[in-house]
N, C-alpha and C positions, 0 to 999 in steps of 0.2 A: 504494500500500500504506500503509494507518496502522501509525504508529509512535507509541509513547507513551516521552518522557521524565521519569522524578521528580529531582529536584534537592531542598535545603535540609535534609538528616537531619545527625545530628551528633551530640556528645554533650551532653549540657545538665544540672545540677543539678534535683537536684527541686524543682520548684515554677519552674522556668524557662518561657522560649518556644522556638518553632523555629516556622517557615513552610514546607513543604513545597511545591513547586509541580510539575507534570507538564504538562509541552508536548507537544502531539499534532499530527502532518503526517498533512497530506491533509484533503480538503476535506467529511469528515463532522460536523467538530466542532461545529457548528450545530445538529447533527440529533440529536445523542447525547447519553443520560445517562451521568455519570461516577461512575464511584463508586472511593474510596477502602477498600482492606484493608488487614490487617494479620497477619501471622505470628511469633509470638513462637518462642522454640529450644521442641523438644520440643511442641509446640500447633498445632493447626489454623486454619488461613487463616481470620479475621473478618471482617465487616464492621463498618467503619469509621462511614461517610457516604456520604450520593447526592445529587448535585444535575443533577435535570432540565432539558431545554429551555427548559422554562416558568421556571426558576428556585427552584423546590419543592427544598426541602431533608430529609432526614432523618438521624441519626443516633444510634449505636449509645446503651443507654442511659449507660454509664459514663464517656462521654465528654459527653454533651450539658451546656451550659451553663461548656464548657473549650473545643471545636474548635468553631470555624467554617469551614465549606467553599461555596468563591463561585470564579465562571467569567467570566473575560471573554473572550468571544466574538472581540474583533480580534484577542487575540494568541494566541487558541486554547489558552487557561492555565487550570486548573484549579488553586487555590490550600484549603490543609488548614493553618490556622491554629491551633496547638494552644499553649493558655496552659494556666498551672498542671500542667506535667508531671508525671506517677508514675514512680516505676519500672515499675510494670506497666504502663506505656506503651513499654516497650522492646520492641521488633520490626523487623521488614523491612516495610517498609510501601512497598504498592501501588496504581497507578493504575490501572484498567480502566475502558474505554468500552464501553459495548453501543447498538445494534447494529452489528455482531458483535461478541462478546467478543474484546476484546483486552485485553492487559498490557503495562504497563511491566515493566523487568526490575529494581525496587524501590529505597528508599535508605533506609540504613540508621537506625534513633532508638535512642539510648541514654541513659537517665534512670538517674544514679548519681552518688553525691556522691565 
């Protein structure tokens, strides 16, 4: 059974960093694109970022040229690098794998002085 782990949310100052990372068991992580969302209070689940097999990256546009999202394959880690935090970066923020959809159960980011 896959399982997804998020670790690294916190509270951080605006204009800080945090490294988010999501560890995944079981032996799909090879084969799966990952993408990162996000749920702020009161708002609908976003997407974040995706980084494919191939290593093809995309994401959201409010975040681009802030977050970078990168995989290394040994240790089955999926890492969400976000410099220059908003407050509007405040949410629950999630790691899903497809195929199949699955979720982590989220860690929390709070951007507030």
């Amino acid at each position: 059974q896959v399982q997804l782990v998020e670790s690294g949310g916190g509270l951080v100052q605006p204009g800080g960093s945090l490294r988010l990372s999501c560890v995944v068991s079981g032996s799909i992580f090879s084969l799966a694109t990952i993408n990162w969302y996000r749920q702020a209070p009161g708002k609908q689940r976003e997407f974040v970022a995706r980084i494919t097999t191939a290593g093809s990256t995309n994401y959201l546009d409010s975040v681009k040229g802030r977050f970078t999202i990168s995989r290394d394959n040994a240790k089955k880690t999926v890492y969400l690098q976000m410099n220059n935090l908003r407050p509007e970066d405040t949410a629950v923020y999630y790691c899903n794998l497809i195929p199949p959809s699955t979720w982590g159960q989220g860690t929390q980011v709070t951007v507030s002085s």
